[in-house]
C-alpha positions as CSV (number, residue, x, y, z in Angstrom):
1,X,4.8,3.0,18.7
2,X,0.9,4.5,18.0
3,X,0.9,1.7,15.3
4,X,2.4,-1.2,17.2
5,X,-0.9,0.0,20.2
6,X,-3.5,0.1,17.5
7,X,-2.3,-3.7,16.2
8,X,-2.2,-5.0,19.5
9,X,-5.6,-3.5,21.1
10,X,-7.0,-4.9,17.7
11,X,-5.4,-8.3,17.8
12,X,-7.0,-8.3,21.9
13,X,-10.4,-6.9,20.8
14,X,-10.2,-9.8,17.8
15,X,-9.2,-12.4,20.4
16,X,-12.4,-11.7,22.5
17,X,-14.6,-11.5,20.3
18,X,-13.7,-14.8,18.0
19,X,-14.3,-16.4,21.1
20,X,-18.2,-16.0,20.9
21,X,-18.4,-18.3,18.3
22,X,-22.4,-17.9,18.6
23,X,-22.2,-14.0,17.8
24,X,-25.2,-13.3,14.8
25,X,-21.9,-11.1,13.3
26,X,-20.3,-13.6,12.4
27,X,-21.3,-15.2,9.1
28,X,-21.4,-19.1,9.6
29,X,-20.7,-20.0,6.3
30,X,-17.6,-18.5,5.8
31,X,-14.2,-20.2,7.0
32,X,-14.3,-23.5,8.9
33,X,-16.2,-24.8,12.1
34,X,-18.5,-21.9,11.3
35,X,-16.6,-18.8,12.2
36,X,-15.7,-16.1,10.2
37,X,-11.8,-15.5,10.4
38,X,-10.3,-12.1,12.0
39,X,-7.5,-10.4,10.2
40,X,-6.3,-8.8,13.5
41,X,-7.1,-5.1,12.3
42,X,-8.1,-2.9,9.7
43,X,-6.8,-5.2,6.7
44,X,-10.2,-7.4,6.3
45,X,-11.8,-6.9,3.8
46,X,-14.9,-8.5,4.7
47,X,-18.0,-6.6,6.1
48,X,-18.1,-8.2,9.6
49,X,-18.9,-5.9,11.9
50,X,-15.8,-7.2,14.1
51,X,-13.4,-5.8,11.4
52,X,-15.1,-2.9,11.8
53,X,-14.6,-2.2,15.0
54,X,-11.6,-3.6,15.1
55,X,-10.4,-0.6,12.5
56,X,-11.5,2.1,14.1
57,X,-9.9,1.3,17.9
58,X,-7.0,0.9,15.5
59,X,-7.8,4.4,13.9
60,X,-8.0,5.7,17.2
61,X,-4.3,5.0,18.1
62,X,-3.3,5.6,14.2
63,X,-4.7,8.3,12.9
64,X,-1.9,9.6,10.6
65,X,-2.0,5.5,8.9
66,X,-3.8,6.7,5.6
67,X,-3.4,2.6,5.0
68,X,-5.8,2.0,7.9
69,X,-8.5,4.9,6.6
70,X,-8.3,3.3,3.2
71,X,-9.0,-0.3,4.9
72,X,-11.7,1.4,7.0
73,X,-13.7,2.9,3.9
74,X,-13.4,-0.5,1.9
75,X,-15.0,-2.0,4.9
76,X,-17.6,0.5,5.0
77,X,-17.6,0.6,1.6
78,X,-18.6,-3.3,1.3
79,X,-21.2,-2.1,4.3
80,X,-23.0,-0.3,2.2
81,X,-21.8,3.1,4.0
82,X,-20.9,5.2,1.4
83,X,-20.9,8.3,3.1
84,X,-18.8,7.2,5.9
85,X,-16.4,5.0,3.3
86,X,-15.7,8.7,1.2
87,X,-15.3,10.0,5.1
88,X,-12.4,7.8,5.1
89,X,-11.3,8.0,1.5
90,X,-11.1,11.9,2.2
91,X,-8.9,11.8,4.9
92,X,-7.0,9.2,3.5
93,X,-5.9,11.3,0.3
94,X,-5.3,14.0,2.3
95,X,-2.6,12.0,4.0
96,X,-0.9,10.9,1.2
97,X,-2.3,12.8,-2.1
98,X,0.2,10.7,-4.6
99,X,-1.8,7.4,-3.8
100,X,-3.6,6.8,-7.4
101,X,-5.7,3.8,-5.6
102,X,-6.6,6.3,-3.1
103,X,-8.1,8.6,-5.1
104,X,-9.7,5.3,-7.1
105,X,-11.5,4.3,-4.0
106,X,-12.5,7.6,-3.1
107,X,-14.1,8.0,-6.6
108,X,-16.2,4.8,-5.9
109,X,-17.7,6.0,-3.7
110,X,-18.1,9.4,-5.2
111,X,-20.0,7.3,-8.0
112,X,-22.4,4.8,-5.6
113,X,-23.4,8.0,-4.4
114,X,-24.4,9.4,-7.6
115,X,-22.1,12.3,-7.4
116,X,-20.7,11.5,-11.5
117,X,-18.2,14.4,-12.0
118,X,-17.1,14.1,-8.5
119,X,-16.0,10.5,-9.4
120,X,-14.9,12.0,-13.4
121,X,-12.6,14.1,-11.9
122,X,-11.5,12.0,-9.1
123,X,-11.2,8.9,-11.6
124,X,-9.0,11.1,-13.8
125,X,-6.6,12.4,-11.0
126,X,-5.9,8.9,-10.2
127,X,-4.8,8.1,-14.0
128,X,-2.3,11.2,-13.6
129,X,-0.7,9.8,-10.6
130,X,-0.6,6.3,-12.3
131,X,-1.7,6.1,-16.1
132,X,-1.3,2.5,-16.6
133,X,-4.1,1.7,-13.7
134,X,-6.2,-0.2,-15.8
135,X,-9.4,-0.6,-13.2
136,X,-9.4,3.4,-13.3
137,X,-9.4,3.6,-16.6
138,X,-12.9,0.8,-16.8
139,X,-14.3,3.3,-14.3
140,X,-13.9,6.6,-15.6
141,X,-15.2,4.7,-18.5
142,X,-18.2,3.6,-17.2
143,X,-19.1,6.4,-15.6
144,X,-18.2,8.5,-18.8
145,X,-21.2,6.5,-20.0
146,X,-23.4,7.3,-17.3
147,X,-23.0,11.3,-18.4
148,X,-23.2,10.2,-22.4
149,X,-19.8,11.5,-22.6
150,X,-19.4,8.8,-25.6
151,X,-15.6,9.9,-26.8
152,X,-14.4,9.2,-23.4
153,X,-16.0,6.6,-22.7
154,X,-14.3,4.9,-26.1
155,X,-10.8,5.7,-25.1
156,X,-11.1,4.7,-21.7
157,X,-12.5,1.1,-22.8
158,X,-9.6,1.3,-25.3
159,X,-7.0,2.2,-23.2
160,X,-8.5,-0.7,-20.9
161,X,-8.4,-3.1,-23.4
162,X,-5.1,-2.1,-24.3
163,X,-3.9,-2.8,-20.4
164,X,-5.7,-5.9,-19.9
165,X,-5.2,-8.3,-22.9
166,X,-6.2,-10.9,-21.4
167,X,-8.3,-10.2,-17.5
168,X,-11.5,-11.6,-16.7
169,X,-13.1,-8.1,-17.8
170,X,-12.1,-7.9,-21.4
171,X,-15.5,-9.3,-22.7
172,X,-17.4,-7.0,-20.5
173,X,-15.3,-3.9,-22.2
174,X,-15.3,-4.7,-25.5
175,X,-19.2,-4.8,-25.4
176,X,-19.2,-1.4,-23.9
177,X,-16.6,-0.3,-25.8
178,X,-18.8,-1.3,-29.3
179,X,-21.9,0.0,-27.7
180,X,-19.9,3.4,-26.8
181,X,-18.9,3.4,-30.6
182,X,-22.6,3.5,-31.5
183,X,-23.7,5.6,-29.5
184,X,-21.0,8.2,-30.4
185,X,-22.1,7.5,-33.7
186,X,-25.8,8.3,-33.7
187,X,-24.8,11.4,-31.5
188,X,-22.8,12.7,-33.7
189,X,-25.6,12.3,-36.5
190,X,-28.2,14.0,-34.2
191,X,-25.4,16.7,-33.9
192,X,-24.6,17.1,-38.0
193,X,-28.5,17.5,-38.5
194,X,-28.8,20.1,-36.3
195,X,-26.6,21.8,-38.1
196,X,-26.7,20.7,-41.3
């Protein structure tokens, strides 16, 4: 019933205010006749501030719908609103722990806020819940790069690669998986004539 409320208070707030066509919200070169489309709640995934508020009357009504924090923090997210998107990411996980994209978004935002091992770990707990998740795996990887953590880095582009034979991100990973390789390579140099 709460979520039947939230859609239709967000459908109504939609309706009102895709009727000011002139609103500077609205971006006028998306969609046709110079409107930006409403998705009727928290499922845009467009940073319009309608959508925005849109998801949190729906929150409001909703508030056990992990689905509608999860489409509240990508909207922030997109925002620029990374505290408040990893707000929503929180709650969200604690509503249903055993979502791996969850725990993916929530380490997004872990990482645009420079908080590395937050993201690591987070990264890594979604690849338990789902191992084959092949946009974890380039994550972790890139931010195994950001910490010079070389070996992980590799088998995360590997295991990537390995996923996603044939994506739109494979040349992207194989140059980081090569560079990954090198640097590996002149670390563990640096590290055999310490010690050698």
């Amino acid at each position: 019933m709460k979520r039947a409320i939230a859609w239709l208070v967000a459908a109504l707030l939609g309706a009102c205010l895709r009727a000011e066509a002139a609103s500077p919200y609205l971006d006028p070169t998306f969609g046709s006749g110079g409107v930006a489309p409403f998705n009727s709640a928290p499922n845009a995934q467009s940073p319009y501030p309608i959508q925005l508020a849109s998801g949190r009357i729906a929150m409001l009504f909703a508030a056990t719908w992990f689905e509608g924090g999860i489409n509240l923090g990508n909207i922030y997210y997109e925002l620029g609103q990374f505290q408040q998107a990893r707000d929503r990411y929180t709650r969200a996980c604690a509503l249903d722990g055993e979502n791996p994209r969850t725990h993916f978004n929530l380490a997004n935002a872990c990482d645009e806020m420079g908080d590395m091992l937050g993201a690591l770990r987070l990264y890594r707990h979604a690849l338990r819940l789902w191992p084959g998740y092949a946009d974890a795996h380039f994550n972790l990887a890139l931010v195994a790069e950001k910490l010079s953590a070389w070996g992980l880095a590799c088998r995360h582009w590997q295991r990537f690669l390995d996923l996603e034979a044939g994506g739109e991100w494979v040349a992207v990973a194989r140059s980081h998986l090569e560079d990954a390789r090198q640097s590996l390579a002149r670390a563990r140099r640096r590290t055999r004539g310490r010690t050698g």
